[in-house]
C-alpha positions in Angstrom: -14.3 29.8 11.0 -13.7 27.2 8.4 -10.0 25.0 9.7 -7.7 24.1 6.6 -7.2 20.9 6.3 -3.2 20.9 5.6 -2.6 17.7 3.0 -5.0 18.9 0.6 -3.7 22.1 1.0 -0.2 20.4 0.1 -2.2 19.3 -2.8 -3.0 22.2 -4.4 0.1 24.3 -3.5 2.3 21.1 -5.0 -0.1 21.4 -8.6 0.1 25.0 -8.7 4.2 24.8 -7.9 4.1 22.6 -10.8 2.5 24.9 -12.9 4.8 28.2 -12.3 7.7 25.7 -13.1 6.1 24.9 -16.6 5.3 28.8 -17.3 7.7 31.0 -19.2 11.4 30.0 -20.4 12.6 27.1 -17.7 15.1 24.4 -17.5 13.2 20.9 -18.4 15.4 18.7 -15.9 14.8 21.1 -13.0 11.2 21.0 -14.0 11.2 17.2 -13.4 12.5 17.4 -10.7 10.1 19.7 -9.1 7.3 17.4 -10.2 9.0 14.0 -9.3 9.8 16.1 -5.5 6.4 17.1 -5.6 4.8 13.9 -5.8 6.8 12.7 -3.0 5.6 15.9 -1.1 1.9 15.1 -1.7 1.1 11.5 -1.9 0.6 9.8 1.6 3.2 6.9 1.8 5.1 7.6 -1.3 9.1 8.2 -0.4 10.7 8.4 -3.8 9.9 9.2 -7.6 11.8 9.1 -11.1 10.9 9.2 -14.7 11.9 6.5 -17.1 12.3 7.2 -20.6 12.9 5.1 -23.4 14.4 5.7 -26.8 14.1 4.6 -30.7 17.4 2.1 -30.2 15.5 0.8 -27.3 17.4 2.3 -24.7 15.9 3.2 -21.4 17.1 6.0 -18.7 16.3 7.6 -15.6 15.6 11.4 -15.3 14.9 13.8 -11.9 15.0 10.9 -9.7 14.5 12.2 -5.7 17.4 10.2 -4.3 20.4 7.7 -5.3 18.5 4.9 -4.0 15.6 5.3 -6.4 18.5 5.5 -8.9 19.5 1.9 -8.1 16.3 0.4 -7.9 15.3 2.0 -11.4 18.6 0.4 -12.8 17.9 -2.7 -11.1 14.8 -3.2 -13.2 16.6 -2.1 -16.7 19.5 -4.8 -16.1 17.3 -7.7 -14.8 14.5 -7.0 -17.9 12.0 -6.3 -15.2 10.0 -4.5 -13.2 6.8 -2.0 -12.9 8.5 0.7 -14.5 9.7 -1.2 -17.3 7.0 -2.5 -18.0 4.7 0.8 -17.9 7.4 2.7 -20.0 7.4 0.0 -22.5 3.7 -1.2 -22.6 0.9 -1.0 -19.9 -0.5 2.7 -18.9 -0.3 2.0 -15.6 1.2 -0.6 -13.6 0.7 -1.3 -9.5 2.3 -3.6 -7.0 1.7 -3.5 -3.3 4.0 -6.5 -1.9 7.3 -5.8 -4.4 8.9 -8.3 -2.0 6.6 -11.3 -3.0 5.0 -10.7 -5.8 5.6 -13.2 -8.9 5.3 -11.3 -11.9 8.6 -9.9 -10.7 11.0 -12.9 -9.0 14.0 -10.9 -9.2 13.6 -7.3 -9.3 10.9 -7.6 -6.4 13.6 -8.9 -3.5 16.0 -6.7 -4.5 13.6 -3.8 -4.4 12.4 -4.5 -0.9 16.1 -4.8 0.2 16.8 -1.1 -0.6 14.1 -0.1 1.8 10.7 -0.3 -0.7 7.8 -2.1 -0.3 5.3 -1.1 -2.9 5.2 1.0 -6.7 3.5 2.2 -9.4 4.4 3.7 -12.6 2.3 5.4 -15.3 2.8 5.0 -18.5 2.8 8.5 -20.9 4.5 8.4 -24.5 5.4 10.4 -27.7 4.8 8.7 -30.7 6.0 6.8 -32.3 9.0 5.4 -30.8 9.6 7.4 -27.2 7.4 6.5 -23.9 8.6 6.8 -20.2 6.6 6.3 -17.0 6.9 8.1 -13.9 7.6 6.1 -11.1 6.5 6.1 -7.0 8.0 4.3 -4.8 6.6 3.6 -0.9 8.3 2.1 2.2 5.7 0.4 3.1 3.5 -2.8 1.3 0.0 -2.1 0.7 0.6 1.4 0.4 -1.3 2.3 -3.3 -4.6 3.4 -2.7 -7.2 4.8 -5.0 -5.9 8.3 -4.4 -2.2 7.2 -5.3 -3.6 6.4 -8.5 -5.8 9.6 -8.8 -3.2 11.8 -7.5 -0.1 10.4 -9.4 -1.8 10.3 -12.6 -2.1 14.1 -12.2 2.1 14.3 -12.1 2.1 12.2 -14.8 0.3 14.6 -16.9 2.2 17.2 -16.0 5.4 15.4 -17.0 3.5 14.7 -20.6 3.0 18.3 -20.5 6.4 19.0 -19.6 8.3 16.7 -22.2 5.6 17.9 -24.9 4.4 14.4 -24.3 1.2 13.3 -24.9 0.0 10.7 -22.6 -3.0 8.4 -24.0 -4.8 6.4 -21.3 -8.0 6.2 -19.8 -6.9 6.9 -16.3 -5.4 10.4 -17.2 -8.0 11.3 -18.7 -10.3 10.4 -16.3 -8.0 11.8 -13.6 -8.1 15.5 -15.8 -11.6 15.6 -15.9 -11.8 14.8 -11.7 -9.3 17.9 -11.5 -11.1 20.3 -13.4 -14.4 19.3 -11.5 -13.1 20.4 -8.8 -11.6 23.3 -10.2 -15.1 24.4 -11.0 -16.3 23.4 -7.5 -13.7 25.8 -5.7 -15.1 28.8 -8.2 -18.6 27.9 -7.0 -17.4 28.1 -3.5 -14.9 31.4 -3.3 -18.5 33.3 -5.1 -20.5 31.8 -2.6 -19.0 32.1 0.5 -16.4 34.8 -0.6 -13.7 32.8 0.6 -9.7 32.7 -1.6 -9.0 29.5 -3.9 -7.2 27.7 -0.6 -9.7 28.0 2.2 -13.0 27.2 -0.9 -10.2 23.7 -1.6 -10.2 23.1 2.5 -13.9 23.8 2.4 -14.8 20.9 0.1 -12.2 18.6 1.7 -13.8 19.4 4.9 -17.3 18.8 3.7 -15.5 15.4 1.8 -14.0 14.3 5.4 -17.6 15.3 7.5 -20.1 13.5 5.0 -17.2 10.6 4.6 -17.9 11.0 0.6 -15.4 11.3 -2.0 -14.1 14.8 -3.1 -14.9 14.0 -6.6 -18.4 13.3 -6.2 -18.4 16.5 -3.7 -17.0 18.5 -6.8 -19.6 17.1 -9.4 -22.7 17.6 -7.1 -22.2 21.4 -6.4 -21.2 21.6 -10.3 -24.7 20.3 -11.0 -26.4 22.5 -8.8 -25.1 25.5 -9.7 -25.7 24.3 -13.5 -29.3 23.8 -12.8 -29.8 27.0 -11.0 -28.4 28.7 -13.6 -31.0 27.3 -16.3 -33.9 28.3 -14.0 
């Protein structure tokens, strides 16, 4: 009997709660919300989320934000001038800090940060052009706390806020972080023919083969892809 591996089965039902929120007629501040709530839901160590927008006068405002206190910390950074999120909804795609409470780029915002209770962020940048761009933003308790998979995972969200807002988002590492998603999707076809499993237990299966062969899920996802592609040329 093949075990589910539970967080990546959080994964997968937060994307595809996402996606029944975008379908049909819906309400585009609840549909925020359930994507900023998911991607506190989903990624390890990250405790709150918002989205930033900014306008053509300049202005800058916080939308579906999980709690008051990532609220306060948001405004924090639009009435110092500082701050990842600023800075991601105004110029870099995507912008990381794992000590907010030391960290020099920041002098001001990053103290006051880590006296509401957070220790680490990052915000990706997405953006309608000409004038409007916003980032979403995740905040951890914890320093240290962005990891690879922070990045993969929340670049995902962010996407589906471009996709909610009509947005498109232009940087590498969505991009990049699309293409890693519908590899997998592939994979999981691959393995519900093969082993006639559903679309969850063919998702635990490859996290379960990621986890045994300590080998990334992406490059799990991209080898079966292969295979099947070359047996089907034979």
């Amino acid at each position: 009997m093949i075990e589910e591996q539970a967080p990546h089965l959080e994964i997968a039902a937060a994307m595809t709660e996402v996606a029944a929120a975008m379908t049909g007629p819906t309400d585009l501040d609840e549909t925020l919300l359930v994507i900023t709530r998911c991607t506190v839901d989903t990624i390890p160590g990250i405790v709150d989320a918002s989205i930033s927008i900014t306008a053509k006068d300049g202005l800058i405002k916080t939308l579906a934000p999980t709690g008051p206190r990532v609220t306060r910390a948001d405004h924090l950074q639009y009435e110092l001038g500082e701050g990842p999120c600023l800075d991601a909804a105004i110029e870099d795609p995507v912008v990381a800090v794992n000590d907010l409470a030391n960290d020099p780029r920041w002098p001001d915002f990053g103290p006051k940060a880590a006296a509401l209770g957070f220790g680490s962020q990052i915000a990706f940048q997405f953006r309608a052009e000409p004038h409007i761009r916003g980032a979403l933003n995740l905040y951890a308790q914890e320093p240290n706390a962005i990891d690879h998979d922070s990045v993969q995972l929340g670049s995902m969200f962010a996407g589906q806020v471009a996709v909610a807002m009509g947005w498109a988002r232009q940087d590498q590492t969505l991009t990049e972080a699309l293409a890693t998603r519908n590899m997998i999707g592939q994979a999981v076809g691959i393995v519900m023919e093969r082993y006639k499993l559903d679309s969850d237990r063919a998702f635990a299966f490859l996290t379960r083969l990621s986890q045994t062969s300590n080998t990334k899920l992406n490059a799990i996802a991209k080898a079966l892809v292969q295979q099947a592609n070359e047996q089907s040329q034979q």
